[in-house]
N, C-alpha and C positions, 0 to 999 in steps of 0.2 A: 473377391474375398471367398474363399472356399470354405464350404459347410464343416467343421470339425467342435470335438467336446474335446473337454479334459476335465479332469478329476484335483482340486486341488488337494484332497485329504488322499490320503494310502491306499489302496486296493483291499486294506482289511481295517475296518469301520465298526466302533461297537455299536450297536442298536440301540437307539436314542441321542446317538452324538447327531450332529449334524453332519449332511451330506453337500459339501461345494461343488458345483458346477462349470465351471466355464464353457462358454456354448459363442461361433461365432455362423452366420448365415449369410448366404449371398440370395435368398431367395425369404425376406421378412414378411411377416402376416401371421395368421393363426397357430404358430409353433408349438412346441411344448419338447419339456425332456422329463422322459417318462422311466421310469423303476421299474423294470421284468422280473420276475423270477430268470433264471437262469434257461434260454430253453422256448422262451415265449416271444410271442410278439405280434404286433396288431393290436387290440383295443383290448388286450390281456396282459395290460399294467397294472400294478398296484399302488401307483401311485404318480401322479404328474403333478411339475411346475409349469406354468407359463413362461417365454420365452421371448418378450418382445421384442421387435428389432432386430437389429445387424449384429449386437453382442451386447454382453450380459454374462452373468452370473445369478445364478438361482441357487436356493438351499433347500433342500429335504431336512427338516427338524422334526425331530421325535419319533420316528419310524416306529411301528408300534408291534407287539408280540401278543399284545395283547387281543385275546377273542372275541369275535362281534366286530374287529375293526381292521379288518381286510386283513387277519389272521397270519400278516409278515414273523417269520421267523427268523433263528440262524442261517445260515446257507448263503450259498451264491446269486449272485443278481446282474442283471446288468442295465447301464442308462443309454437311454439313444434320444436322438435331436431328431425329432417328427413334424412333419408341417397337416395341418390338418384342411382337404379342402372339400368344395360340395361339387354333388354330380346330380344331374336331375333326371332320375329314369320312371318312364310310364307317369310323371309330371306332379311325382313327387321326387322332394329334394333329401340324398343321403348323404351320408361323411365316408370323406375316401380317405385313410391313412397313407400317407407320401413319406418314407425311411427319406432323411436327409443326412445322416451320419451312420457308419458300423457300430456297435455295441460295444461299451466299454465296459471289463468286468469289475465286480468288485465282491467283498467277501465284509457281511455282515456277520458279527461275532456277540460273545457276551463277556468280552471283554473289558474289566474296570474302565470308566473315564470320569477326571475333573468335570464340574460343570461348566468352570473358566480355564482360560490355561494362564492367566496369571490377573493379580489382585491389590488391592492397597487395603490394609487392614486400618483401625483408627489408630490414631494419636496414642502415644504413647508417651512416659515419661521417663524421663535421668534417675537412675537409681532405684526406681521403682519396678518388679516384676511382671510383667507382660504375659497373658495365656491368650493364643490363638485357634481356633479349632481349623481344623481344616477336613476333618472325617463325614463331616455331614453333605460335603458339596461334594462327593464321590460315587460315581455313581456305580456300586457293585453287583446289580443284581444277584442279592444274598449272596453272593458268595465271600468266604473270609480273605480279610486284607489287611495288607500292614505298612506300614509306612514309615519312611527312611531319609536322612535328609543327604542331600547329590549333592552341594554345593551352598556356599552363602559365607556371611561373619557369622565369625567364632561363638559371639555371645547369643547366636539363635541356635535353637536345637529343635529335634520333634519326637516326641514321642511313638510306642509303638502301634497308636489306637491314632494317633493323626491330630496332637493335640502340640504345637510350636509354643515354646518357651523360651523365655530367660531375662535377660536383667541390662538394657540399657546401658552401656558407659560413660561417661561423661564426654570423649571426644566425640560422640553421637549425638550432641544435642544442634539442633536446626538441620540434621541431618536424616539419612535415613538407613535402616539393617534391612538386607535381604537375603531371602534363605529358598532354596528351591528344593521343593517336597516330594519324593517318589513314591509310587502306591504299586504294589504287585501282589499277585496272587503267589502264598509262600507255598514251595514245591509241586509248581504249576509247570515247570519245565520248556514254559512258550518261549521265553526272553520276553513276553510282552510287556510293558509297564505302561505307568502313564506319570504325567507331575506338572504340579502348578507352581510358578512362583511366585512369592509374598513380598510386597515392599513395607515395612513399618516404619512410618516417620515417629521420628523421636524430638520429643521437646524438652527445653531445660526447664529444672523445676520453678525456675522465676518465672518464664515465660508462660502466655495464654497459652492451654492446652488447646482451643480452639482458634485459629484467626477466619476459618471457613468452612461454613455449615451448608450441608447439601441436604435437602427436604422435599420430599415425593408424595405424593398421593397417588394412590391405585386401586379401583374396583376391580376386586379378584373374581367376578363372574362364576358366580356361584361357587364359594372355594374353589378357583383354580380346576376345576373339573370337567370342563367344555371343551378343552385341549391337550391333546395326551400329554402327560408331566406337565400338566400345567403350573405344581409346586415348584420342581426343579427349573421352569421356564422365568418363575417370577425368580429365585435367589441366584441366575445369571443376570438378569436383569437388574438387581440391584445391586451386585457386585460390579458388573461390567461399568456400571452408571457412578460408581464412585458414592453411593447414598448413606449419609450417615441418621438419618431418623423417615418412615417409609408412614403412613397413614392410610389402612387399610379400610375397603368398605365390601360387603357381601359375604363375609366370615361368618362362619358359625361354631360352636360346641355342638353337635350331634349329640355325641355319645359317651356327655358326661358321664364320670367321672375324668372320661381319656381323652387326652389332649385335644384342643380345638386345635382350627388353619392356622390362628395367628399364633399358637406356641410353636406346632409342629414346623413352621416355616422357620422363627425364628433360634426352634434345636438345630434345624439344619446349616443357620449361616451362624452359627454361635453367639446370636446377638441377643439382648433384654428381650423380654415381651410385654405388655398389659393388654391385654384382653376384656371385653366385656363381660360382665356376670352371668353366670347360667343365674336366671331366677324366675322363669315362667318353665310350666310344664311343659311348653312346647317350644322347641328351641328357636325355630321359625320363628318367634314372636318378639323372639329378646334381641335387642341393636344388633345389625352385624357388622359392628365395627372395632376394629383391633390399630395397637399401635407397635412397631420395632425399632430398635435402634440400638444400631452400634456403640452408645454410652448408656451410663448407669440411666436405668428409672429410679425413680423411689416412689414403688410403688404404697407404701407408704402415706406418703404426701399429694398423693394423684387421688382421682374422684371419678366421677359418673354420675349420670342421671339420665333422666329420659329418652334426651334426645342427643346426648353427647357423652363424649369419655375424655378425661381431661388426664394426661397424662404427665408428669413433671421429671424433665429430663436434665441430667445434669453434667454439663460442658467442665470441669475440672469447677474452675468457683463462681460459674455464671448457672442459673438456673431459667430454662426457657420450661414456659408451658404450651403442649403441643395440646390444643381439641378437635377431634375429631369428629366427623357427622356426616350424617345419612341421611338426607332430609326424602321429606315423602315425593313419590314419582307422580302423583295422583293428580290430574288438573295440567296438563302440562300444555302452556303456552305456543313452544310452536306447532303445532300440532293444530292449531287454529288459522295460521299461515300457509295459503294454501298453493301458493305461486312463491312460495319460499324467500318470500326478502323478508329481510328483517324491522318490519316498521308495527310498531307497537299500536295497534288499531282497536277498536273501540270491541271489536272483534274478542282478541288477547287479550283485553282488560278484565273483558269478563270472565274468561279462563281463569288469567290472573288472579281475579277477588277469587274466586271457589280454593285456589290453592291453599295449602298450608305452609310453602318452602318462612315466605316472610313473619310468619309467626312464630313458625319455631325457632328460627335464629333470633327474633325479637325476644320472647317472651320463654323460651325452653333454653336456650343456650348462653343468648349474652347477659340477660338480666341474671343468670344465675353464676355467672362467674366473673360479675360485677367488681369483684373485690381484687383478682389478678388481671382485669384489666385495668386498673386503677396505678395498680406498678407495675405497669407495663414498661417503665422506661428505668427500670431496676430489674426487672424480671421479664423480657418479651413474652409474647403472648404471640403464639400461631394458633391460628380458626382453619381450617382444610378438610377437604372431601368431596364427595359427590352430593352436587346443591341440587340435583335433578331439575334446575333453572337457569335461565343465561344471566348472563352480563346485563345490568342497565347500559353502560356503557357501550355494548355492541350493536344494540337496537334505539330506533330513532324514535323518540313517543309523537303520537299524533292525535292523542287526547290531552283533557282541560281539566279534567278532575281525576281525582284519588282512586286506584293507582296510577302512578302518571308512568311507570315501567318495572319492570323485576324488582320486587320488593328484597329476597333476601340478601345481597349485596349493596342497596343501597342503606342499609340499615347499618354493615357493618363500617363503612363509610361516614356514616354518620357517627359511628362512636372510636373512628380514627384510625382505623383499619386500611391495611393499603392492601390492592390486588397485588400482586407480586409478577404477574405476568405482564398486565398491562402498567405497570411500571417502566418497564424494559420496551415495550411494545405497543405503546401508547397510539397507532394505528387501524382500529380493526376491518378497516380494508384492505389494507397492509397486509397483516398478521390475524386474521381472523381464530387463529388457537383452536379448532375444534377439537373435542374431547371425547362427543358420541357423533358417531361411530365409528372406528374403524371396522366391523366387520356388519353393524346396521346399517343397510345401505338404500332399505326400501321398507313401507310397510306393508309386509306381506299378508296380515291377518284382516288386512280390507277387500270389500269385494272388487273394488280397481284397484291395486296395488301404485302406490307411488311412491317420491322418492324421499326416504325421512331425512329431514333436516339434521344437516351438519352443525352442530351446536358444541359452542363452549361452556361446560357444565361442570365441569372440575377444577376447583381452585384451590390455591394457599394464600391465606391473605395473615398478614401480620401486624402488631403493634410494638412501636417499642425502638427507644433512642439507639439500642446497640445491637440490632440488624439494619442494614443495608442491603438491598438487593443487588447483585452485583447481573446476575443472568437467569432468565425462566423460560423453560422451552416446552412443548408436549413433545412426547415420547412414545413413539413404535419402532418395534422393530419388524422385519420383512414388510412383506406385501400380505395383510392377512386375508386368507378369502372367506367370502361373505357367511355368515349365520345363518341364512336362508334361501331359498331354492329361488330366485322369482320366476313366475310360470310363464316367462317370455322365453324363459332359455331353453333349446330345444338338443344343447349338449351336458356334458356333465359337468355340474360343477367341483373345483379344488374341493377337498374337504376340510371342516373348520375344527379335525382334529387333529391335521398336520400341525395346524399354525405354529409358526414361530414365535407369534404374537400370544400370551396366553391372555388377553381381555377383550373384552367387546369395548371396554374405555380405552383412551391413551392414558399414558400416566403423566403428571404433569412435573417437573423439576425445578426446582429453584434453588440457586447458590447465595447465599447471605453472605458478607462480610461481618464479621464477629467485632464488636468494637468494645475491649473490659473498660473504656473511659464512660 
């Protein structure tokens, strides 16, 4: 097999889109395909993937222009397939760079691009008027654009700000319209454009507007800001992912009066918002948790309190209540496990008692929404978020008394709550689900650093006769590298503002079957 790359996107790539790779070797080990400036070469990249193996595919995500972070601009670059090996002179050991491929060019621009190149909008109805946005997942840097519809049925159209309209016909129903959107820079004279296309399924007015409900949870790590475009990273993410209601944890309001994460995210995918209240002076101190969704809130009908935000979304004539929470990280069980199995020891009990997770879902969440759990089999009821606690179910207790394992899940269990994951996945050696971490991979603020526990700590758990679980999976995308340096490594690590990935959480999904009976 002979060492060669290729390029699956164009030779002119706008800054922030992602960068594809294909890479094959006949010489596998420590590789990498590295981003030059135009001109460079040797350990005077701006940026490398890892390359493992005989072949692959690697992505560059969000190339940054921004200063402070290896200061990439427009201009030219080129990628090359490097193998990295050691040489031991005067008996210490250096890194010798090995070219395994010629330089391939390419031309980084500031050229508009979609965040997806095509998408499924929600449900729609017969006879009923339809607005799509599609201007917010564009990514222009500032520059002015306008948008044009290339192709699709008659009865879609788009406006000139990036806004798809119109009105359903009736031989559309159980069917679907599609319309593909162009975006260019007007009297830019490149021919460059870019465009996404939209499918909207349409249902007849008798028909459930929903027969299948898709539901996420995602800790946005510290608003989305550990990852270049961390914003734009999470609304490909939940369009890619098909997500019709997302449960956000790690949002804030800053800078009341002006838009927190969870509005700002959901002006960009044109969807509802509900957000937690600014009401402490210090924003830090108020929940940071946020809800979105592709169907009406009524915010109105929705609530909050201490420890939760309860949002009521509404499916055409079914009403589900989605709550959300952030239970406290303080006291954390495995962290007392020190040989990392999962056996609930007399050890983690007593972590356990000092926590708060089982109280607050006990006595902060479910006591207080007592009453929608009650009809819950007219109205379902989802509980989701970051439990900063596992599964009773994943760990073995090997105590006799109270707590006998993870209190806040078994409480919700007790008041008829189903895991939605381990519904599907009813294994967890099987299916272990972890959640933290993909990019926590060690604790590094110890004076022996070791390796932090892989834990399943984000769930959606539900009540309620007309959901059925049909699939729940956790969700990364790339390979994200790690959040912290561990001071074994004696090369450089990826940087964790490349990532693809923009959380230190995975996200977790779950597809419901919608039952109106």
């Amino acid at each position: 097999m002979p060492n060669r790359i290729s390029l699956y996107s164009p030779g002119r790539i706008s800054l922030g889109a992602d960068i594809l790779v294909y890479y094959e070797t006949d010489t596998p080990g420590n590789n990498r395909v590295c981003l030059y400036p135009e001109g460079s070469t040797g350990k005077n990249y701006r940026a490398f993937e890892y390359a493992p193996g005989r072949a692959g595919v690697v992505r560059f995500s969000g190339i940054s222009t921004e200063k402070g972070k290896d200061s990439i601009s427009p201009g030219r670059y080129t990628v090359k397939l490097i193998g990295i090996a050691e040489e031991t002179v005067n008996c210490e050991k250096t890194e010798v760079i090995l070219p395994l491929t010629t330089a391939l060019s390419l031309e980084l621009t500031h050229d508009p691009y979609f965040l997806v190149e095509s998408f499924v909008s929600a449900n729609v109805v017969v006879g009923q008027e339809c607005s799509i946005k599609v201007g917010g997942i564009l990514e222009s840097f500032g520059r002015q654009v306008t948008f044009a519809k290339h192709s699709g049925d008659a009865w879609l159209d788009v406006s000139a700000d990036g806004v798809i309209s119109g009105t359903p016909p009736g031989e559309f129903a159980g069917r679907s319209g599609h319309i593909v959107v162009v975006a260019g820079v007007p009297g830019s004279g490149s021919g460059v454009g870019t465009s996404v296309a939209v499918t909207v399924p349409v249902r007849s007015a008798e028909a459930t507007l929903v027969d299948q409900l898709r539901v996420a949870t995602l800790n946005m790590w510290y608003d989305a800001t550990i990852v270049r475009n961390g914003l734009g990273k999470v609304a490909r993410v939940l369009l890619e992912q098909n997500v019709d209601i997302v449960a956000l944890q790690e949002v804030h309001r800053y800078e009341h009066p002006a838009p927190g994460t969870v509005r700002r995210l959901a002006e960009r995918l044109g969807w509802y918002y509900h957000e937690y209240p600014r009401i402490k002076s210090d924003a830090g101190e108020d929940k940071d948790i946020g809800v979105i969704s592709r169907y009406p809130i009524d915010l109105d009908n929705s609530g909050y309190d201490e420890e939760f935000l309860r949002s009521e979304v509404t499916l055409g004539g079914l009403t589900v209540q989605v709550c959300c929470v952030h239970l406290a990280y303080w006291h954390y069980g495995p962290h007392a496990q020190r040989n990392g199995e999962k056996r609930f020891t007399t050890v983690v009990q007593k972590v356990e008692e000092a926590s708060r997770c089982g109280h607050e879902m006990k006595e902060g969440i479910l006591k207080k929404i007592k009453k929608y759990i009650a009809a819950a089999d007219e109205c379902p009821v989802i509980v989701l978020g970051d439990f900063n606690s596992p599964s009773h179910h994943d760990w073995v207790s090997e105590v006799t008394s109270k707590p006998l394992n993870y209190r806040a899940t078994q409480v919700l269990e007790r008041k008829g709550f189903q895991d939605s994951y381990r519904a599907v996945h009813p294994d967890p050696q099987a299916w272990p689900g972890a959640t933290w971490s993909p990019t926590a991979l060690w604790l590094a603020d110890k004076r022996e650093p070791r390796i932090e526990p892989q834990e399943r700590i984000d769930f959606i758990f539900h009540r309620g006769k007309k959901l059925t679980v049909l699939d729940s999976r956790v969700h990364v995308t790339g390979v994200p590298a790690p959040a912290e340096e561990h001071p074994d490594w004696k090369t450089e690590p990826r940087r964790v503002w490349y990532n693809e990935w923009p959380s230190d959480h995975a996200a977790v999904i779950t597809t419901y079957r919608v039952d109106p009976a």
